[in-house]
C-alpha positions as CSV (number, residue, x, y, z in Angstrom):
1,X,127.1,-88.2,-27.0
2,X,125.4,-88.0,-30.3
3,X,122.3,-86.8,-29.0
4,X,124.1,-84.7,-26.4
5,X,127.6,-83.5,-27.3
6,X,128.0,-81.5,-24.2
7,X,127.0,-84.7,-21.9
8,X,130.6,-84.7,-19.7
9,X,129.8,-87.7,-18.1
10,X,129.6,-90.2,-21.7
11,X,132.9,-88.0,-23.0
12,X,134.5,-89.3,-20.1
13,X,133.6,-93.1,-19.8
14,X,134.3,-92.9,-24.2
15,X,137.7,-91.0,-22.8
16,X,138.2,-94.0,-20.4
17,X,137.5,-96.5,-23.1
18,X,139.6,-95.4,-26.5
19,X,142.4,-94.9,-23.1
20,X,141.6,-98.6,-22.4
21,X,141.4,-99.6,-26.4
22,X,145.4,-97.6,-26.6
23,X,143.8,-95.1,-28.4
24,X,145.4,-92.4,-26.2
25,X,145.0,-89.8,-28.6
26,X,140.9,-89.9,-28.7
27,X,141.2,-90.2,-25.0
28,X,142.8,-87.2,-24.5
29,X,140.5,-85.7,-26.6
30,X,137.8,-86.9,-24.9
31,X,139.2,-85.5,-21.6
32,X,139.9,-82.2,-22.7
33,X,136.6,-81.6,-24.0
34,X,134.8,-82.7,-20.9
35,X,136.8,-80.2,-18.6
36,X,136.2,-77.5,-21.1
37,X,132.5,-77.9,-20.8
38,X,132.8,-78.8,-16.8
39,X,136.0,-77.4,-15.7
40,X,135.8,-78.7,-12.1
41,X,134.7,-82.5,-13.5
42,X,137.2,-84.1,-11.3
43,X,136.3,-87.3,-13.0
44,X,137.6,-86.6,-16.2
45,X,141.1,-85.3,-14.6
46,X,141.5,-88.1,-12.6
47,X,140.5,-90.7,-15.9
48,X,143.3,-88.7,-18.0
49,X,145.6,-88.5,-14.9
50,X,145.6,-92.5,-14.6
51,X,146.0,-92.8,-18.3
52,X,149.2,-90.6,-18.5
53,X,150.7,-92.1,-14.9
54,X,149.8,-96.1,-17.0
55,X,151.7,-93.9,-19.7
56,X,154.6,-93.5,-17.6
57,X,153.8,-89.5,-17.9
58,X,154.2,-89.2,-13.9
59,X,154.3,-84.8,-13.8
60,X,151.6,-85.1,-16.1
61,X,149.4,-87.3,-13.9
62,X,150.6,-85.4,-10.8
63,X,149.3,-81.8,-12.5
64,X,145.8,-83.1,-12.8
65,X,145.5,-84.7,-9.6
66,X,146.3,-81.5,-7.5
67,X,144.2,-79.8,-10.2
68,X,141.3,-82.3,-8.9
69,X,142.8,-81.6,-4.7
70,X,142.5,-77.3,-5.2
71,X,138.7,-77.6,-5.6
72,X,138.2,-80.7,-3.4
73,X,141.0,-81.3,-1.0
74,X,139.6,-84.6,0.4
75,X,138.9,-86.6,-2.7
76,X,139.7,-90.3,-1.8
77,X,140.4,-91.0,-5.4
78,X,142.3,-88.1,-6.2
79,X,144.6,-88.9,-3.3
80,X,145.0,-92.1,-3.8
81,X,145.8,-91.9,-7.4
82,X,148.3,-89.1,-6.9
83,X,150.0,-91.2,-3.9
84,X,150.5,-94.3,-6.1
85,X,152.0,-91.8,-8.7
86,X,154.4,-90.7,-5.8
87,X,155.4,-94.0,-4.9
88,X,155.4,-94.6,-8.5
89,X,158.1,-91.4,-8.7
90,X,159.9,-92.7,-5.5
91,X,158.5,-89.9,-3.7
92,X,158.1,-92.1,-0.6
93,X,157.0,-89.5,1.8
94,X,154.8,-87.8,-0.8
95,X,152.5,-91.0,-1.3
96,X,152.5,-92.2,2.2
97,X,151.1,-88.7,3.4
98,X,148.7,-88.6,0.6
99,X,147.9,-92.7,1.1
100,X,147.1,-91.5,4.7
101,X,144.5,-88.6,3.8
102,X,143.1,-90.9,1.5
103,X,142.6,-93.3,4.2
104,X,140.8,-90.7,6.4
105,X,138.4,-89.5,3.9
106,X,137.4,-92.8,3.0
107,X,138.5,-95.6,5.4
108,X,136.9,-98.8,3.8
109,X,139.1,-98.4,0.4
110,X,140.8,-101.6,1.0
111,X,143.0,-100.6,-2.5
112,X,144.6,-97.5,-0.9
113,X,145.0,-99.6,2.4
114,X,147.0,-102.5,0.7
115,X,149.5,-99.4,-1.6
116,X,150.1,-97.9,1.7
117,X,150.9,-101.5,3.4
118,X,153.3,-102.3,0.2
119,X,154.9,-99.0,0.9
120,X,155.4,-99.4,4.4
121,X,157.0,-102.8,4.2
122,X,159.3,-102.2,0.8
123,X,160.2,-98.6,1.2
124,X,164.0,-97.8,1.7
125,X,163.2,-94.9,2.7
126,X,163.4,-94.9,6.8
127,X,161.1,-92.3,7.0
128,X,158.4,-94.2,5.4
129,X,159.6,-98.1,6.5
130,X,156.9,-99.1,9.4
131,X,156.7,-102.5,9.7
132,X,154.1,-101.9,12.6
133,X,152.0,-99.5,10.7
134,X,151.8,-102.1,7.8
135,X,150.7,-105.0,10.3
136,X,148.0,-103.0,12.1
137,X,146.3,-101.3,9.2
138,X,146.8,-105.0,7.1
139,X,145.0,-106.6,10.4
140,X,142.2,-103.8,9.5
141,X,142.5,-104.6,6.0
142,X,141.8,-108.3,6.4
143,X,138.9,-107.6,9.0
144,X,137.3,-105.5,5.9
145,X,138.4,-107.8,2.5
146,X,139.7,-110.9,4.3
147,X,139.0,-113.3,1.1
148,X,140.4,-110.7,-1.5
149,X,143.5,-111.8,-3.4
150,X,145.2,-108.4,-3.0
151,X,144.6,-108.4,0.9
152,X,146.5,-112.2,0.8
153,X,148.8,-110.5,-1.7
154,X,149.6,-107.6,1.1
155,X,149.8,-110.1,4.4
156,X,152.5,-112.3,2.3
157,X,154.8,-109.4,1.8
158,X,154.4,-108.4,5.4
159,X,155.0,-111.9,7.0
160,X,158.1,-112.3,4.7
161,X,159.3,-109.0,5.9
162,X,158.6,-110.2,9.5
163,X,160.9,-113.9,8.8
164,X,157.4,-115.9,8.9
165,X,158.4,-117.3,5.1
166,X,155.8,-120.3,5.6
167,X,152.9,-118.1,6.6
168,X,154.2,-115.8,3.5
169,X,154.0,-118.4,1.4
170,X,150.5,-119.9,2.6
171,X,149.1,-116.3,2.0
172,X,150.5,-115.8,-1.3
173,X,148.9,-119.4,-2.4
174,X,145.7,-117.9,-1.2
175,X,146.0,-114.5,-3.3
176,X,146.5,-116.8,-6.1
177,X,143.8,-119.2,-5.9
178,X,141.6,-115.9,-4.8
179,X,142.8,-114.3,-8.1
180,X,142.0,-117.2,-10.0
181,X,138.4,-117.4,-8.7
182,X,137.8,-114.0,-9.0
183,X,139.0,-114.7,-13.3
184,X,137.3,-116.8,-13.9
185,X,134.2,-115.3,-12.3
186,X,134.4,-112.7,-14.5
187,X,134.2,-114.8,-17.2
188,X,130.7,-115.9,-16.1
């Protein structure tokens, strides 16, 4: 950034890290400056969209993600990101609709897979409660990330949900030894 102050790209990861460090003010900074040099940089309104939906700044986050969807309607992230701020909102409908055009545009994002699973099988909205939608995408879920902890995570709630408490409880030992593993790997 010193040697380039117009380089979009650096402002954004910096942006993603002072956001990271709490420094929320810098980040924004950071973010603003990178979509005034590259307006249509959907990467910097999607880092400062996450930041303010952590924030609890849902409209915020929401106005930057369909900012992002105007100028590419099928960007994974972008729906993905705004669907978890929908759910987050308890727009139920909203997130499974963009959870589901996320899906399409890119089907091996396990992540977006196991929101629209935990939607499916917690929602108390009837519209979007499908216990049958959540056990066929999980099945494709597991067939894609089957040793993942958030895959386990997802197959618990939806084998409680079914009355299979044993097999829940099985799975959600295995999300925890998998998130254990996958700590301390890190680590390494």
């Amino acid at each position: 950034i010193v040697l380039n102050p117009k380089y979009v790209e650096a402002l954004t990861w910096r942006g993603d890290i002072k956001a990271d460090l709490g420094e929320h003010d810098g980040a924004l900074k950071d973010f603003a400056r990178a979509i005034q040099l590259k307006p249509k940089y959907w990467n910097a309104y999607c880092s400062r969209a996450d930041m303010n939906r952590d924030l609890g700044r849902l409209e915020e986050a929401l106005k930057d993600y369909n900012e992002v969807l105007m100028y590419e309607p099928e960007n994974w992230r972008a729906l993905s990101a705004r669907g978890f701020t929908h759910h987050l909102a308890g727009d139920h409908t909203s997130a499974d609709i963009d959870y589901q055009e996320a899906i399409k545009a890119d089907p091996s994002d396990t992540l977006t897979c196991i929101r629209r699973i935990l939607l499916l099988t917690t929602s108390a909205q009837p519209r979007t409660r499908n216990l049958a939608a959540a056990d066929r995408l999980l099945e494709r879920v597991v067939k894609m990330a089957p040793d993942e902890a958030e895959t386990n995570a997802a197959k618990a709630c939806v084998l409680a949900l079914q009355g299979e408490y044993e097999a829940a409880i099985e799975a959600q030992k295995e999300a925890l030894k998998e998130k254990a593993y996958a700590e301390d790997d890190t680590l390494i």
